[in-house]
Biopython code that builds the backbone (N, CA, C, O; Angstrom):
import numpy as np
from Bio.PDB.StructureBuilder import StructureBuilder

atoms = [
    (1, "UNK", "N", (0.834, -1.189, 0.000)),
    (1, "UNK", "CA", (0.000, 0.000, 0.000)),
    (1, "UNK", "C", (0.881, 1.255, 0.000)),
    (1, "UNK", "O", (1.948, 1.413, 0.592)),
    (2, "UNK", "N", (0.333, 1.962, -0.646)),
    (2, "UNK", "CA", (0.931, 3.729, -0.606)),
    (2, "UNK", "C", (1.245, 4.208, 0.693)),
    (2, "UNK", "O", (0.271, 4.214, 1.447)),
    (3, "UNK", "N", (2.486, 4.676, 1.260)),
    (3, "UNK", "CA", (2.789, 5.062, 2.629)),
    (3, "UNK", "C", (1.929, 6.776, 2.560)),
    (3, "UNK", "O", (1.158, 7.066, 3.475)),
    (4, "UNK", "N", (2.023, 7.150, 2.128)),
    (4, "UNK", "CA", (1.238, 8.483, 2.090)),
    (4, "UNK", "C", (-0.379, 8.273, 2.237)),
    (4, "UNK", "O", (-1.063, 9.213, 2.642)),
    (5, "UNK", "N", (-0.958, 7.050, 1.908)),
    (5, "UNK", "CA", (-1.978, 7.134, 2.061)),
    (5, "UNK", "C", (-2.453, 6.381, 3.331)),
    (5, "UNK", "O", (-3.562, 6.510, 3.850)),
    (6, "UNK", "N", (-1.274, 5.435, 3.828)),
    (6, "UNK", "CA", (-1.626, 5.366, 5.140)),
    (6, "UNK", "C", (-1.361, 6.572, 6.152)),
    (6, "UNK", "O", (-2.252, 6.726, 6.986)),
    (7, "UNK", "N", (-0.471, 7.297, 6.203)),
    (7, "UNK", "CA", (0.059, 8.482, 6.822)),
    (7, "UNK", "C", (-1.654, 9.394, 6.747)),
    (7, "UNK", "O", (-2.284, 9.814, 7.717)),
    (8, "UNK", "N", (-1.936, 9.456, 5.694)),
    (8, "UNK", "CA", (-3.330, 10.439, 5.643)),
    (8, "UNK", "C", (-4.406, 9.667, 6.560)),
    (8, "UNK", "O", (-4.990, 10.179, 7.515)),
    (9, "UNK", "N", (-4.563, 8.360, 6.108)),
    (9, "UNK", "CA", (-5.844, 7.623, 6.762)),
    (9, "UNK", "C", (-5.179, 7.833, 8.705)),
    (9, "UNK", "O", (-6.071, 8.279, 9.426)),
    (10, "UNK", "N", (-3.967, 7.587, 9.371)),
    (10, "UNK", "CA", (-4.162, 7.947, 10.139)),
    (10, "UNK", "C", (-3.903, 9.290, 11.076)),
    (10, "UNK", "O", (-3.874, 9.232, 12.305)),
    (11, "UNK", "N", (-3.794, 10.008, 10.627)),
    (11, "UNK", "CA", (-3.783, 11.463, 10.515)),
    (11, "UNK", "C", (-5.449, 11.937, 10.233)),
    (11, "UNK", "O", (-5.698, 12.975, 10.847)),
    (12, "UNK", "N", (-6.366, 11.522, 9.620)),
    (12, "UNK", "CA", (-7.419, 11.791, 9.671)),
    (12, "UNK", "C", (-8.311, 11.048, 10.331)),
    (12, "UNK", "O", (-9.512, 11.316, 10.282)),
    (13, "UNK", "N", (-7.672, 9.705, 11.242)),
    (13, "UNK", "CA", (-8.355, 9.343, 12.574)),
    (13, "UNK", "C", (-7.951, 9.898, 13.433)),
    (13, "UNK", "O", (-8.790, 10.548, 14.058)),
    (14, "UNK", "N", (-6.788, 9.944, 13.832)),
    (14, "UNK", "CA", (-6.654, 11.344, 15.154)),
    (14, "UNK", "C", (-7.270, 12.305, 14.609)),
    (14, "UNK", "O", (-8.189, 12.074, 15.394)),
    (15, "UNK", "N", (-7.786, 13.466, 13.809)),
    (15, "UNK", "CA", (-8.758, 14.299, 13.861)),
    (15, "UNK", "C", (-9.612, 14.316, 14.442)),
    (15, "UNK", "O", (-9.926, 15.049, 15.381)),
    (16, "UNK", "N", (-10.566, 12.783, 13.546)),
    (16, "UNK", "CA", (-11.676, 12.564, 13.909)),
    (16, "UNK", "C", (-11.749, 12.465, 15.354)),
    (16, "UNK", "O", (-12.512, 13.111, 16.072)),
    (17, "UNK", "N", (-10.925, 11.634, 15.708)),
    (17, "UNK", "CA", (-11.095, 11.391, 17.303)),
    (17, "UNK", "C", (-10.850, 12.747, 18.302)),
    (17, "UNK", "O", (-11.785, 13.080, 19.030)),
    (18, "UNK", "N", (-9.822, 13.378, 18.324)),
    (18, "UNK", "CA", (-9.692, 14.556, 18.600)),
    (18, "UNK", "C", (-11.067, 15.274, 18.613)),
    (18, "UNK", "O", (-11.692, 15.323, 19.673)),
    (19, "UNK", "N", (-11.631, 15.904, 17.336)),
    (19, "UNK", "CA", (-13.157, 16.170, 17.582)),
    (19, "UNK", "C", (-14.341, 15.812, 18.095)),
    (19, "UNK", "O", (-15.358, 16.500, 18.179)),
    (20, "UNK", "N", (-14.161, 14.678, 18.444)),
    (20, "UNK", "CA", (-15.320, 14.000, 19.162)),
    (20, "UNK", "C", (-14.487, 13.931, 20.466)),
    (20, "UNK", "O", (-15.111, 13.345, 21.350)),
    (21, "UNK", "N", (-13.592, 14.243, 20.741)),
    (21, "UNK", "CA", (-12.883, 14.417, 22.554)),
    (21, "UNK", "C", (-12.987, 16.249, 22.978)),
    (21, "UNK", "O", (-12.775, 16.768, 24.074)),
    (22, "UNK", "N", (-13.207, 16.616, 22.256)),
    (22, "UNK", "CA", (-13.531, 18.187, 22.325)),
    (22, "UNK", "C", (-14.527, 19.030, 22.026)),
    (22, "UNK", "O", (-14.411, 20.221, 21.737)),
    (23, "UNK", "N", (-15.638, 18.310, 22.108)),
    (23, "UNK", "CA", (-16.746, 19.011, 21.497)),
    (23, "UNK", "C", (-17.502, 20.025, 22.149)),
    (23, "UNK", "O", (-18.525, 20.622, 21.814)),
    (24, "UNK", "N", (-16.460, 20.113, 23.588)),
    (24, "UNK", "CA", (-17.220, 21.110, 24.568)),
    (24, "UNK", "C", (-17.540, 23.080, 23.910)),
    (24, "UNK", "O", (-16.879, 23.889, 23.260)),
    (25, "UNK", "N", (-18.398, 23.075, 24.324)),
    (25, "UNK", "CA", (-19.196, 24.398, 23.941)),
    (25, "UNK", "C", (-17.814, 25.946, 25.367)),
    (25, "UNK", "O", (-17.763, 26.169, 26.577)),
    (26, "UNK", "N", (-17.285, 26.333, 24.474)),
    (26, "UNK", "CA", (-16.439, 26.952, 24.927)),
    (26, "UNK", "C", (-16.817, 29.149, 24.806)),
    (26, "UNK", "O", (-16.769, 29.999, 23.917)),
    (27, "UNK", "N", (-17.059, 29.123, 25.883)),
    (27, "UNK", "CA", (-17.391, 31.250, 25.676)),
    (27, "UNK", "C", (-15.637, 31.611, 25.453)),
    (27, "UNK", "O", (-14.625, 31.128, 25.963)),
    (28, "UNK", "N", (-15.928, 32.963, 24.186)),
    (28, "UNK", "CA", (-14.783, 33.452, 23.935)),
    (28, "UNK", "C", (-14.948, 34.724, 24.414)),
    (28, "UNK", "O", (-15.972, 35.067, 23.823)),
    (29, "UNK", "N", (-14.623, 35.624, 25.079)),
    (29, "UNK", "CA", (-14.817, 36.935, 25.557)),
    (29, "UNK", "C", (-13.694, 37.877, 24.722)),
    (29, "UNK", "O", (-12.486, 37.792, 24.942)),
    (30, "UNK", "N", (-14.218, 38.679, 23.849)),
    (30, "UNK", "CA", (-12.885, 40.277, 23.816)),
    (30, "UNK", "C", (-13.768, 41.168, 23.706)),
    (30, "UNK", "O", (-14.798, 41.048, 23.041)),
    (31, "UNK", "N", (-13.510, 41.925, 24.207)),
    (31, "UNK", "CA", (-13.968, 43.550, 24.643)),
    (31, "UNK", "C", (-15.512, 43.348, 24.911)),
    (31, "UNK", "O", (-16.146, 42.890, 25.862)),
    (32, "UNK", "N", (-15.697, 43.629, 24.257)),
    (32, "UNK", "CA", (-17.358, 43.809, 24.271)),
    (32, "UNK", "C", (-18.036, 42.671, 23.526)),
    (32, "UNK", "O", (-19.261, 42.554, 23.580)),
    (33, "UNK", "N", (-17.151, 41.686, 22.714)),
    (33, "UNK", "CA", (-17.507, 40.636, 21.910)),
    (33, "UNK", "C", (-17.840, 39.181, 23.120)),
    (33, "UNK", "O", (-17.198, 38.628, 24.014)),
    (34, "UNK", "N", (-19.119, 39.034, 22.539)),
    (34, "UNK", "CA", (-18.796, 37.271, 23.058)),
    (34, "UNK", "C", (-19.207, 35.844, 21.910)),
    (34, "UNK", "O", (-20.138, 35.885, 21.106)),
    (35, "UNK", "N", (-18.484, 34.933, 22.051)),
    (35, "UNK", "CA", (-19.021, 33.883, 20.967)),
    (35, "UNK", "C", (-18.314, 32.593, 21.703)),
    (35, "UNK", "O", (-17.253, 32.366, 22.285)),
    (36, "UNK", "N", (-19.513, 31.876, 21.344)),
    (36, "UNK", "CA", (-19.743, 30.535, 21.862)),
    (36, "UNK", "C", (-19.393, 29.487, 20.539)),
    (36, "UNK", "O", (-19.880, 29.627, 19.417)),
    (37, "UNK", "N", (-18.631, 28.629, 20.862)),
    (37, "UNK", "CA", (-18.107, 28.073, 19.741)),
    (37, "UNK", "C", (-17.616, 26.611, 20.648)),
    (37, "UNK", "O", (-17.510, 26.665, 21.874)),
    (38, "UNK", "N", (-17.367, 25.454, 19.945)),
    (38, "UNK", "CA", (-16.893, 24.040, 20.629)),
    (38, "UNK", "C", (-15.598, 24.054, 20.424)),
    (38, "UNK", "O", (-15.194, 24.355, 19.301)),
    (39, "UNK", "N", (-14.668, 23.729, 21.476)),
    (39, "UNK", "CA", (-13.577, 23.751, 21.241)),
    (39, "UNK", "C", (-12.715, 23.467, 20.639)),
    (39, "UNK", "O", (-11.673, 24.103, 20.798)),
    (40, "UNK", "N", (-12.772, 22.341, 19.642)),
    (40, "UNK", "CA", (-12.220, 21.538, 18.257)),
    (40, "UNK", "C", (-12.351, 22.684, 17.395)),
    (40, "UNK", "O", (-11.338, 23.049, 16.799)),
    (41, "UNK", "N", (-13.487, 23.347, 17.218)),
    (41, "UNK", "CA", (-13.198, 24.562, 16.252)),
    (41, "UNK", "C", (-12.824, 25.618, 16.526)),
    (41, "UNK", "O", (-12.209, 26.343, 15.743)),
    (42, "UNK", "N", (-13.145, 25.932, 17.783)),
    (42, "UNK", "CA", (-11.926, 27.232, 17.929)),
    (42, "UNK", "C", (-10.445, 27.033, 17.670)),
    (42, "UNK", "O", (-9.808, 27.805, 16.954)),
    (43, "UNK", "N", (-9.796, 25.744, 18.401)),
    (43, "UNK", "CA", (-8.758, 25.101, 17.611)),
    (43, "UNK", "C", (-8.442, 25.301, 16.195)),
    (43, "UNK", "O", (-7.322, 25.717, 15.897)),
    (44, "UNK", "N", (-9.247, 25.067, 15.363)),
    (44, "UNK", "CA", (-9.006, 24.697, 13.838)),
    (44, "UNK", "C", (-9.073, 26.291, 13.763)),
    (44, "UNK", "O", (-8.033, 26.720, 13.263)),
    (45, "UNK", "N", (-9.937, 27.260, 14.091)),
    (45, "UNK", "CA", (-9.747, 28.464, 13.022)),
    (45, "UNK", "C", (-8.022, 29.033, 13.777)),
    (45, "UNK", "O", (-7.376, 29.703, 12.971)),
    (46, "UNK", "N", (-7.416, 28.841, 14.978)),
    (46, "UNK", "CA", (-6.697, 29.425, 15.789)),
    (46, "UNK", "C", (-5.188, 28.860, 14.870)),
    (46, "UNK", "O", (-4.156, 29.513, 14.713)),
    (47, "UNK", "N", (-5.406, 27.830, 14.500)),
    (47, "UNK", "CA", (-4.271, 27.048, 13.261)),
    (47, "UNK", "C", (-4.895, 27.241, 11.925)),
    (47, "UNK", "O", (-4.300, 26.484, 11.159)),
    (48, "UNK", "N", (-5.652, 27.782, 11.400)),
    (48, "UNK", "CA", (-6.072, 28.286, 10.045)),
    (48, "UNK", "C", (-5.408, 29.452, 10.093)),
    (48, "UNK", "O", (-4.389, 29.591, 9.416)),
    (49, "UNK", "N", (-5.980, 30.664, 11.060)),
    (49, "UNK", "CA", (-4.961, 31.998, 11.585)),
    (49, "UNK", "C", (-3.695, 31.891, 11.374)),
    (49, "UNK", "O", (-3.050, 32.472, 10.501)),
    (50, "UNK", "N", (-3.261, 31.051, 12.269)),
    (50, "UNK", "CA", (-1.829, 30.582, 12.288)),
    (50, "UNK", "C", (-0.964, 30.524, 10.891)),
    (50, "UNK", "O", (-0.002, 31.055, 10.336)),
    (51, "UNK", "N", (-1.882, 29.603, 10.722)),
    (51, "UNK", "CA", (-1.017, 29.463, 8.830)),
    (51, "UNK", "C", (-1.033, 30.466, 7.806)),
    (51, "UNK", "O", (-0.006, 30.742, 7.186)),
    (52, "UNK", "N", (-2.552, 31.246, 7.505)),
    (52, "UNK", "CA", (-2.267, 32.074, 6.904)),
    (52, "UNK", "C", (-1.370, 33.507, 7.610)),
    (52, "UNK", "O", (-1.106, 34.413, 6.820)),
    (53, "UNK", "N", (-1.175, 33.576, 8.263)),
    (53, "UNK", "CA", (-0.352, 34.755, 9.000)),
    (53, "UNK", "C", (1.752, 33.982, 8.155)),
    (53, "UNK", "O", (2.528, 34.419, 7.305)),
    (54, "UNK", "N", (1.743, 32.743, 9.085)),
    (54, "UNK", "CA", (2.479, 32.483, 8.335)),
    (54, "UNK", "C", (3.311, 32.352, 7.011)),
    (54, "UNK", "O", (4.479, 32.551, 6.676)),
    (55, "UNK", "N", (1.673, 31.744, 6.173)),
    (55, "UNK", "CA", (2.327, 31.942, 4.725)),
    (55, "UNK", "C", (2.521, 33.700, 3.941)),
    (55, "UNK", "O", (3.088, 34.009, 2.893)),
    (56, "UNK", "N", (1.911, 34.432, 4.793)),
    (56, "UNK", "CA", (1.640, 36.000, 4.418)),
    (56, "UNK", "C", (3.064, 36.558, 4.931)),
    (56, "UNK", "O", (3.836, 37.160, 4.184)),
    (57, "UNK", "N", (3.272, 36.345, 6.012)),
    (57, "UNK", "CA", (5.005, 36.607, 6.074)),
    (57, "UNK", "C", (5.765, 35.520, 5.683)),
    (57, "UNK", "O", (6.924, 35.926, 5.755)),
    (58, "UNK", "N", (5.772, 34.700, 5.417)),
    (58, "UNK", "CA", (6.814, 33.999, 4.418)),
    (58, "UNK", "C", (7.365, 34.853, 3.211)),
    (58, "UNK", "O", (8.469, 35.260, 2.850)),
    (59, "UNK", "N", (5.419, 34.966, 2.539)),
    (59, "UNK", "CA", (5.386, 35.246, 1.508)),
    (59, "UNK", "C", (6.443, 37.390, 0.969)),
    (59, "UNK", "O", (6.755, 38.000, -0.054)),
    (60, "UNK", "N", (6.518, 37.578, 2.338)),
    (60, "UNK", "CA", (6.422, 39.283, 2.619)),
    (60, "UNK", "C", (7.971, 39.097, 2.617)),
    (60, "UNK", "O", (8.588, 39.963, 1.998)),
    (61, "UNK", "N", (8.835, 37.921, 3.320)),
    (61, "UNK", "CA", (10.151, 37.766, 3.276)),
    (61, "UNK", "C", (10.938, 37.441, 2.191)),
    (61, "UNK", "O", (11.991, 38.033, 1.956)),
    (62, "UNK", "N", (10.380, 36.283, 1.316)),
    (62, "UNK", "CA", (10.327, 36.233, -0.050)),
    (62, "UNK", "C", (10.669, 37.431, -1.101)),
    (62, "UNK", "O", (11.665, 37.582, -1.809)),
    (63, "UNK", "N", (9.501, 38.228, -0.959)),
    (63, "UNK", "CA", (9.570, 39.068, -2.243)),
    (63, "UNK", "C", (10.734, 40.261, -1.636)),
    (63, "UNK", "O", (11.478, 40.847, -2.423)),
    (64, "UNK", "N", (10.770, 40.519, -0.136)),
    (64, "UNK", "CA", (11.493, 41.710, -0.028)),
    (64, "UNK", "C", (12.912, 41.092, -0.549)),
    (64, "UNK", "O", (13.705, 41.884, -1.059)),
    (65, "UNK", "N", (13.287, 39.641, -0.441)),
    (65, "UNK", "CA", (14.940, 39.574, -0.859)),
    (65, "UNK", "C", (15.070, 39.850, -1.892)),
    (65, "UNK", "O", (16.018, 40.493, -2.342)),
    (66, "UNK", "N", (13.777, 39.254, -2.732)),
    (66, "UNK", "CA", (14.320, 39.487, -4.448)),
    (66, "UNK", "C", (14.362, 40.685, -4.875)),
    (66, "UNK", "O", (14.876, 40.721, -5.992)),
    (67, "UNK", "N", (13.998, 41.856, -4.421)),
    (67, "UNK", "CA", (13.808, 42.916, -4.635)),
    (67, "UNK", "C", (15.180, 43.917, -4.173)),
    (67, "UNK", "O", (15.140, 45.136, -4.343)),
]
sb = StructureBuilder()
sb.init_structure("model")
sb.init_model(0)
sb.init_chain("A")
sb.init_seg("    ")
for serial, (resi, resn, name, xyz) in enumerate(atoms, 1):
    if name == "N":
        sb.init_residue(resn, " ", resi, " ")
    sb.init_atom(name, np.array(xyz, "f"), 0.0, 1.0, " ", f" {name:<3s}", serial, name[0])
structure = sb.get_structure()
């Protein structure tokens, strides 16, 4: 079998499982904001953030060398 496709199949059972171990309903408080969200997804957007911030300064370090 394809090692990459076992690597994915279990990489997308720890997800799964992960999400169903976190499904607690979590309050986010800033300033005057509040939002109620389960904690597996506050997770996921907090590493979605993460990455695009990342690839946006990657991307910002990149162009300033070539320039």
């Amino acid at each position: 079998m394809n090692t990459k496709l076992i690597i994915s199949l279990v990489l997308a059972g720890l997800a799964v499982l992960f999400i169903i171990q976190n499904v607690t309903v979590v309050e986010i408080r800033f300033l005057f904001w509040t939002l109620s969200m389960s904690r597996a997804l506050l997770m996921f957007f907090i590493l979605a953030i993460g990455i695009v911030v990342g690839w946006t300064l990657c991307s910002l370090s990149v162009s300033r060398r070539s320039s």
